[in-house]
Each structure stands twice: as C-alpha cells, then as structure tokens.
C-alpha positions in Angstrom: 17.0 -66.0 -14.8 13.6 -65.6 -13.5 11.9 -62.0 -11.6 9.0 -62.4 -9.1 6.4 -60.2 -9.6 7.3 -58.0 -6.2 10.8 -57.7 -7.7 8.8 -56.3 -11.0 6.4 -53.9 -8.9 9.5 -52.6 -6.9 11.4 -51.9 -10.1 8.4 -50.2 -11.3 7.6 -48.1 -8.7 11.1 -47.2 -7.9 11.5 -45.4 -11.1 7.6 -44.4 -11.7 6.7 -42.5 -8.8 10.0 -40.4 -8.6 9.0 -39.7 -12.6 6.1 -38.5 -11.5 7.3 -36.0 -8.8 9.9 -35.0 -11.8 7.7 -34.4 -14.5 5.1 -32.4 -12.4 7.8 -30.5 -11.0 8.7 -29.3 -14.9 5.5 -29.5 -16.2 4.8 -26.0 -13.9 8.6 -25.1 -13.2 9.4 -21.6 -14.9 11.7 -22.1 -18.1 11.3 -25.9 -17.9 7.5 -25.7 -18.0 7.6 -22.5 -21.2 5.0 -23.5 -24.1 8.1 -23.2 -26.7 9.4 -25.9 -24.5 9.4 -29.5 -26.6 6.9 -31.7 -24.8 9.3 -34.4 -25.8 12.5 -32.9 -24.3 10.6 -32.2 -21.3 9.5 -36.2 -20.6 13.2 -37.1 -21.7 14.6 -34.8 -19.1 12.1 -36.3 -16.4 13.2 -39.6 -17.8 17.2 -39.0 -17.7 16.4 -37.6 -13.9 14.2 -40.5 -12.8 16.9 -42.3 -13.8 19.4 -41.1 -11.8 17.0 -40.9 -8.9 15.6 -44.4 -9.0 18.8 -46.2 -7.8 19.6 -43.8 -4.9 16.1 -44.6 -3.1 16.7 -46.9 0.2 13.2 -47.4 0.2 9.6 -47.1 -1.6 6.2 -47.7 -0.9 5.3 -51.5 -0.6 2.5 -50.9 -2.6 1.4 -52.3 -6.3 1.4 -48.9 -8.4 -1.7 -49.9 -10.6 -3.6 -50.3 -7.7 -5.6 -47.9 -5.6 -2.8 -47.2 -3.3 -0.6 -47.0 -5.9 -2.3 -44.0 -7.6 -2.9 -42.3 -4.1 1.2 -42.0 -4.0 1.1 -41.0 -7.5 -1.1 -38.3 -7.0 0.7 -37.0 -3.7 3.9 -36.6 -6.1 2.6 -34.6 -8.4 1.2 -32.1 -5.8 4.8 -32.0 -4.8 5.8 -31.6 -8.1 3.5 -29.0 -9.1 4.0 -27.1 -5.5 7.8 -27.0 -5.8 7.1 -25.3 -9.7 4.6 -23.4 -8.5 6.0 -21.6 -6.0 8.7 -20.4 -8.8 6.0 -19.6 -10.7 4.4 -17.1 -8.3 7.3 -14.7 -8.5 7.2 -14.6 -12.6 3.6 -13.9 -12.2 4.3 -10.9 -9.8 6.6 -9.5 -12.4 3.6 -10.1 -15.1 1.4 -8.5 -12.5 3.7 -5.4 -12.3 4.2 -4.9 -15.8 0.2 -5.1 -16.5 0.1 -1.8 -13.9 2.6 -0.2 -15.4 1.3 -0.7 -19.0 -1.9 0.4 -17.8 -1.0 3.6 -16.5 1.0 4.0 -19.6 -1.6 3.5 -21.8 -0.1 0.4 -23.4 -2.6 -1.9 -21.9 -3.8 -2.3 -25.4 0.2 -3.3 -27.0 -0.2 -7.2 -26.1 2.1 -9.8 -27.2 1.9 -13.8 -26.8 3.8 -14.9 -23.4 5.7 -17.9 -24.3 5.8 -19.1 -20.6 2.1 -18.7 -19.4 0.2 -18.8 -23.3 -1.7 -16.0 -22.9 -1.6 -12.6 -23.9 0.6 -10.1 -21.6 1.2 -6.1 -22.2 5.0 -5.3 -23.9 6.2 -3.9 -20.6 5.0 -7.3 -18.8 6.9 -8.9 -21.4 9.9 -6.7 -20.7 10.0 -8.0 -17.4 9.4 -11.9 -17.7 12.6 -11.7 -20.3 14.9 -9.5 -17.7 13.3 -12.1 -15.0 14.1 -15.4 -17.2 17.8 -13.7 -17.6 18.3 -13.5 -14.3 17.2 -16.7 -13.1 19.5 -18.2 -15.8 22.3 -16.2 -14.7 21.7 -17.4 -10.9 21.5 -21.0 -11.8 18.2 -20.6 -10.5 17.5 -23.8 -13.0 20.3 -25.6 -11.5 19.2 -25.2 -7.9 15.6 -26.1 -9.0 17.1 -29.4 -10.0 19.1 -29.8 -7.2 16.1 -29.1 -4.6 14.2 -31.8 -6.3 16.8 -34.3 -6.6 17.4 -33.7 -2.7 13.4 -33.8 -2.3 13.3 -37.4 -2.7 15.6 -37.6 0.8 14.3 -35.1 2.7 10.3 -36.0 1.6 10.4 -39.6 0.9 7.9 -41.3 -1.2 5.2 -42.0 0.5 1.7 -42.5 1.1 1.3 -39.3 2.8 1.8 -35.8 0.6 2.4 -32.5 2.1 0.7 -31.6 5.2 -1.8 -28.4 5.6 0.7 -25.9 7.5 2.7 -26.6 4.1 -0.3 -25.8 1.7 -0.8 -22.5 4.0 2.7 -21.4 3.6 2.5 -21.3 -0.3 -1.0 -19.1 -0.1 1.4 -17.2 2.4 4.3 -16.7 -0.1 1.2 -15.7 -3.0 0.5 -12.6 -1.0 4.0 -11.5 -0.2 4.5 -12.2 -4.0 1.4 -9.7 -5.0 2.6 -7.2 -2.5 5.7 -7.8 -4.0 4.6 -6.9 -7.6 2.6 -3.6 -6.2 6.2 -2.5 -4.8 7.3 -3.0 -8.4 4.7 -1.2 -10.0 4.2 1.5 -7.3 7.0 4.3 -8.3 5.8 4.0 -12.0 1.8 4.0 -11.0 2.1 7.1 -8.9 4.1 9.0 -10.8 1.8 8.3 -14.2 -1.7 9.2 -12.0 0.6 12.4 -11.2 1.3 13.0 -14.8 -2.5 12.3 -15.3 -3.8 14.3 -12.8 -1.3 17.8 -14.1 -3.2 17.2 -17.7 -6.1 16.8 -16.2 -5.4 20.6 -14.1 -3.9 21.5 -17.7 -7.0 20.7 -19.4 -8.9 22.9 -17.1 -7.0 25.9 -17.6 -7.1 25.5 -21.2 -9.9 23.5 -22.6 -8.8 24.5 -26.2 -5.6 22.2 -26.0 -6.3 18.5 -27.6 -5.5 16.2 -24.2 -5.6 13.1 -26.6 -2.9 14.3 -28.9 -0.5 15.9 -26.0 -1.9 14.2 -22.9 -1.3 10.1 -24.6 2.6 10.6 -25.7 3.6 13.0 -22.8 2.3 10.0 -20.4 4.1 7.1 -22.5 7.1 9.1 -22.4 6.9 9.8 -18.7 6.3 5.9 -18.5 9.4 4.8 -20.3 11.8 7.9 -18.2 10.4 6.1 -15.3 11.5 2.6 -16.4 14.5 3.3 -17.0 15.0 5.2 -13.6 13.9 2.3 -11.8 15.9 0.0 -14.4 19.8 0.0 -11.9 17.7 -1.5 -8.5 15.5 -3.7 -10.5 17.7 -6.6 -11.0 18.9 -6.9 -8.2 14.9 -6.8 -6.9 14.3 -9.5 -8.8 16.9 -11.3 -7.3 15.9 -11.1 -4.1 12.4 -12.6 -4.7 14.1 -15.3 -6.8 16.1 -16.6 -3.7 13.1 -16.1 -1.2 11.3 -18.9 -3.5 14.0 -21.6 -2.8 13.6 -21.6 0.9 10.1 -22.4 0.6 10.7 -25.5 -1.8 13.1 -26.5 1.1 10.4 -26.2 3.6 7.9 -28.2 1.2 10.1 -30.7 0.9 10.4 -31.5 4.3 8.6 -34.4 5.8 
C-alpha cells in the first residue's frame, strides 16, 4: 500500500490545525489553563480531542501546513483558541479585580497568596473568590460546555484561511468592560461601606485625638470587612453565575463565520 503525498498533507492537517485551535483554547481556558495544571495532561487532552475532531471535518484547507499558508491557518486557530479561553478568562479576572478592592479597603492588600490559575500574587479575599468562582463553574459544567462550544466551533467556524473578523475582536473589548463594570458592582457594597467605616474613625479621631486609630481604627475596619462579606455572601453565587453564562454566548458569537 502506497500514500501520495496530498493524501499525507491532508492527514496532517486534518488533525494539526484542529490541535491547534484545541490546545490554544486550553492553554488560556480557566481550570484547563491553571499553572498546577500538568503541561502533559493538558497536550494529551488536546490530543484525545483532536482526535475525535479530525474525522468529523468534511473539509480542510488545501494547503501544505509547513508552508506559508499553512502557518497563516495555524495562526488564525490559535486566536480562536485563545479568544474562546479568554473570554472565560475575563470574568475570573473581574472576580480577582473585586476581591483586590475589597482587600484594599480592608486593609488586607498586604495578606497575598500565590494564584494557582493566573501565577501571580492576589490578596486572600481575591483568592476567596477565584475558589467560590472555580466551584461554581464546576458545578455548572461550565468545563463541559466549554468543550462542547469548541468541539461545535469546528462546524460553525470552519478551518480556514480567514480568522475572526474585526466586529468579532470588538465584541470581546465590549464584554472586558461589562466584565470591569461587573467586578466594581461586586466590590461596590463592601467599598462604600469600608470608606464609611473610614471616614466615622476619621470624625472619631477628631473628637478625641488621644484614642490610638491604628490599634482600634485597623481591626474595627477588618471586622466590618468580613460582616460585610458575609452579608453579601447568599446573592453572590448566584452573581457569579450570571456572568458565567453571559460568557458562553459570546464564544457562540466568535465562533460564527
């Protein structure tokens, strides 16, 4: 049995270019993208997915994929990839965002821990938040409708020379501000009610400049902080699980051609 070498290229790119789109997608995708997540796992769950993608495509780019055209359709899927994480992405970062206001006010701006999603450094109460927010999205199947979108991406937005389209790239700067107004809805209940807190020491301190503010003023404002948590604990959930689901109607609309 003998294979001409456009049968080859089509095998190749049949399987390549969707493990491309794939591996992007998890390279950025919250959960799938975490630092603690095995590199290794990661390329063997693009690879078990391209896979099962590969033989489902009616039809791929005539194109040789080590040549210049080739790595123009490469690079177009992994801005799909990376646009489809990234806009799940955005609403962990407004939670992070949140969290850093409320630990500012709080006065734990300085109570950092490692964030095993991003790698960086992010206050305790940010922290708080990316765990509730990871819970959630597990408990939605958010994971399992990621997968789903992009295993349906490859129908909807074919491989192809062409990648996503400007009005596209404009509608994920769109959902980034609804995302940051998002996260200053969060954070505003705490916020005020902390500069309210600040501002009765401050009147406090006035009337009687012999009382310490440091050593009454820093716990009665971490306490405040941590009553108002908890108040806003019941509608926070559900909160989160509303800018969960707005983020898979965008990946629909990116995936569109």
């Amino acid at each position: 049995m003998s294979f001409a070498a456009e049968d080859i290229f089509a095998w190749v790119s049949s399987f390549i270019w969707p493990f491309v789109r794939i591996s992007a997608m998890l390279l950025v995708a919250p959960v799938f993208g975490a630092r603690n997540v095995n590199v290794r796992a990661r390329l063997a769950m693009g690879f078990l997915l391209a896979l099962v993608v590969a033989p489902q495509l009616t039809e791929t780019p005539s194109i040789d994929p080590l040549s210049l055209g080739g790595l123009v359709v490469a690079i177009h899927q992994v801005v799909v990839g990376i646009a489809m994480g990234f806009v799940m992405q955005m609403v962990f970062s407004a939670l992070t965002q949140a969290g850093e206001s409320i630990a500012l006010s709080m006065g734990l701006g300085f109570a950092s821990a490692m964030d095993p999603v991003g790698g960086v450094q992010v206050p305790m109460v940010s922290q708080y938040y990316m765990i509730l927010a990871t819970l959630i999205f597990l408990a939605l199947d958010g994971h399992l409708i990621l997968i789903e979108l992009l295993l349906r991406s490859f129908e909807t937005l074919p491989i192809a020379a062409e990648g996503l389209t400007t009005d596209q790239l404009w509608a994920i700067v769109g959902f980034g501000s609804t995302m940051y107004a998002a996260a200053v809805l969060i954070a505003l209940p705490a916020v005020t009610s902390l500069l309210l807190v600040n501002i009765a020491m401050g009147v406090i301190t006035r009337a009687a400049p012999q009382l310490n503010i440091f050593a009454v003023g820093f716990p009665l404002t971490l306490l405040a902080g941590f009553i108002i948590i908890l108040l806003t604990m019941p509608s926070l959930p559900a909160r989160i699980g509303e800018l969960l689901m707005a983020a898979f109607p965008l990946i629909q609309q990116l995936t569109r051609a």
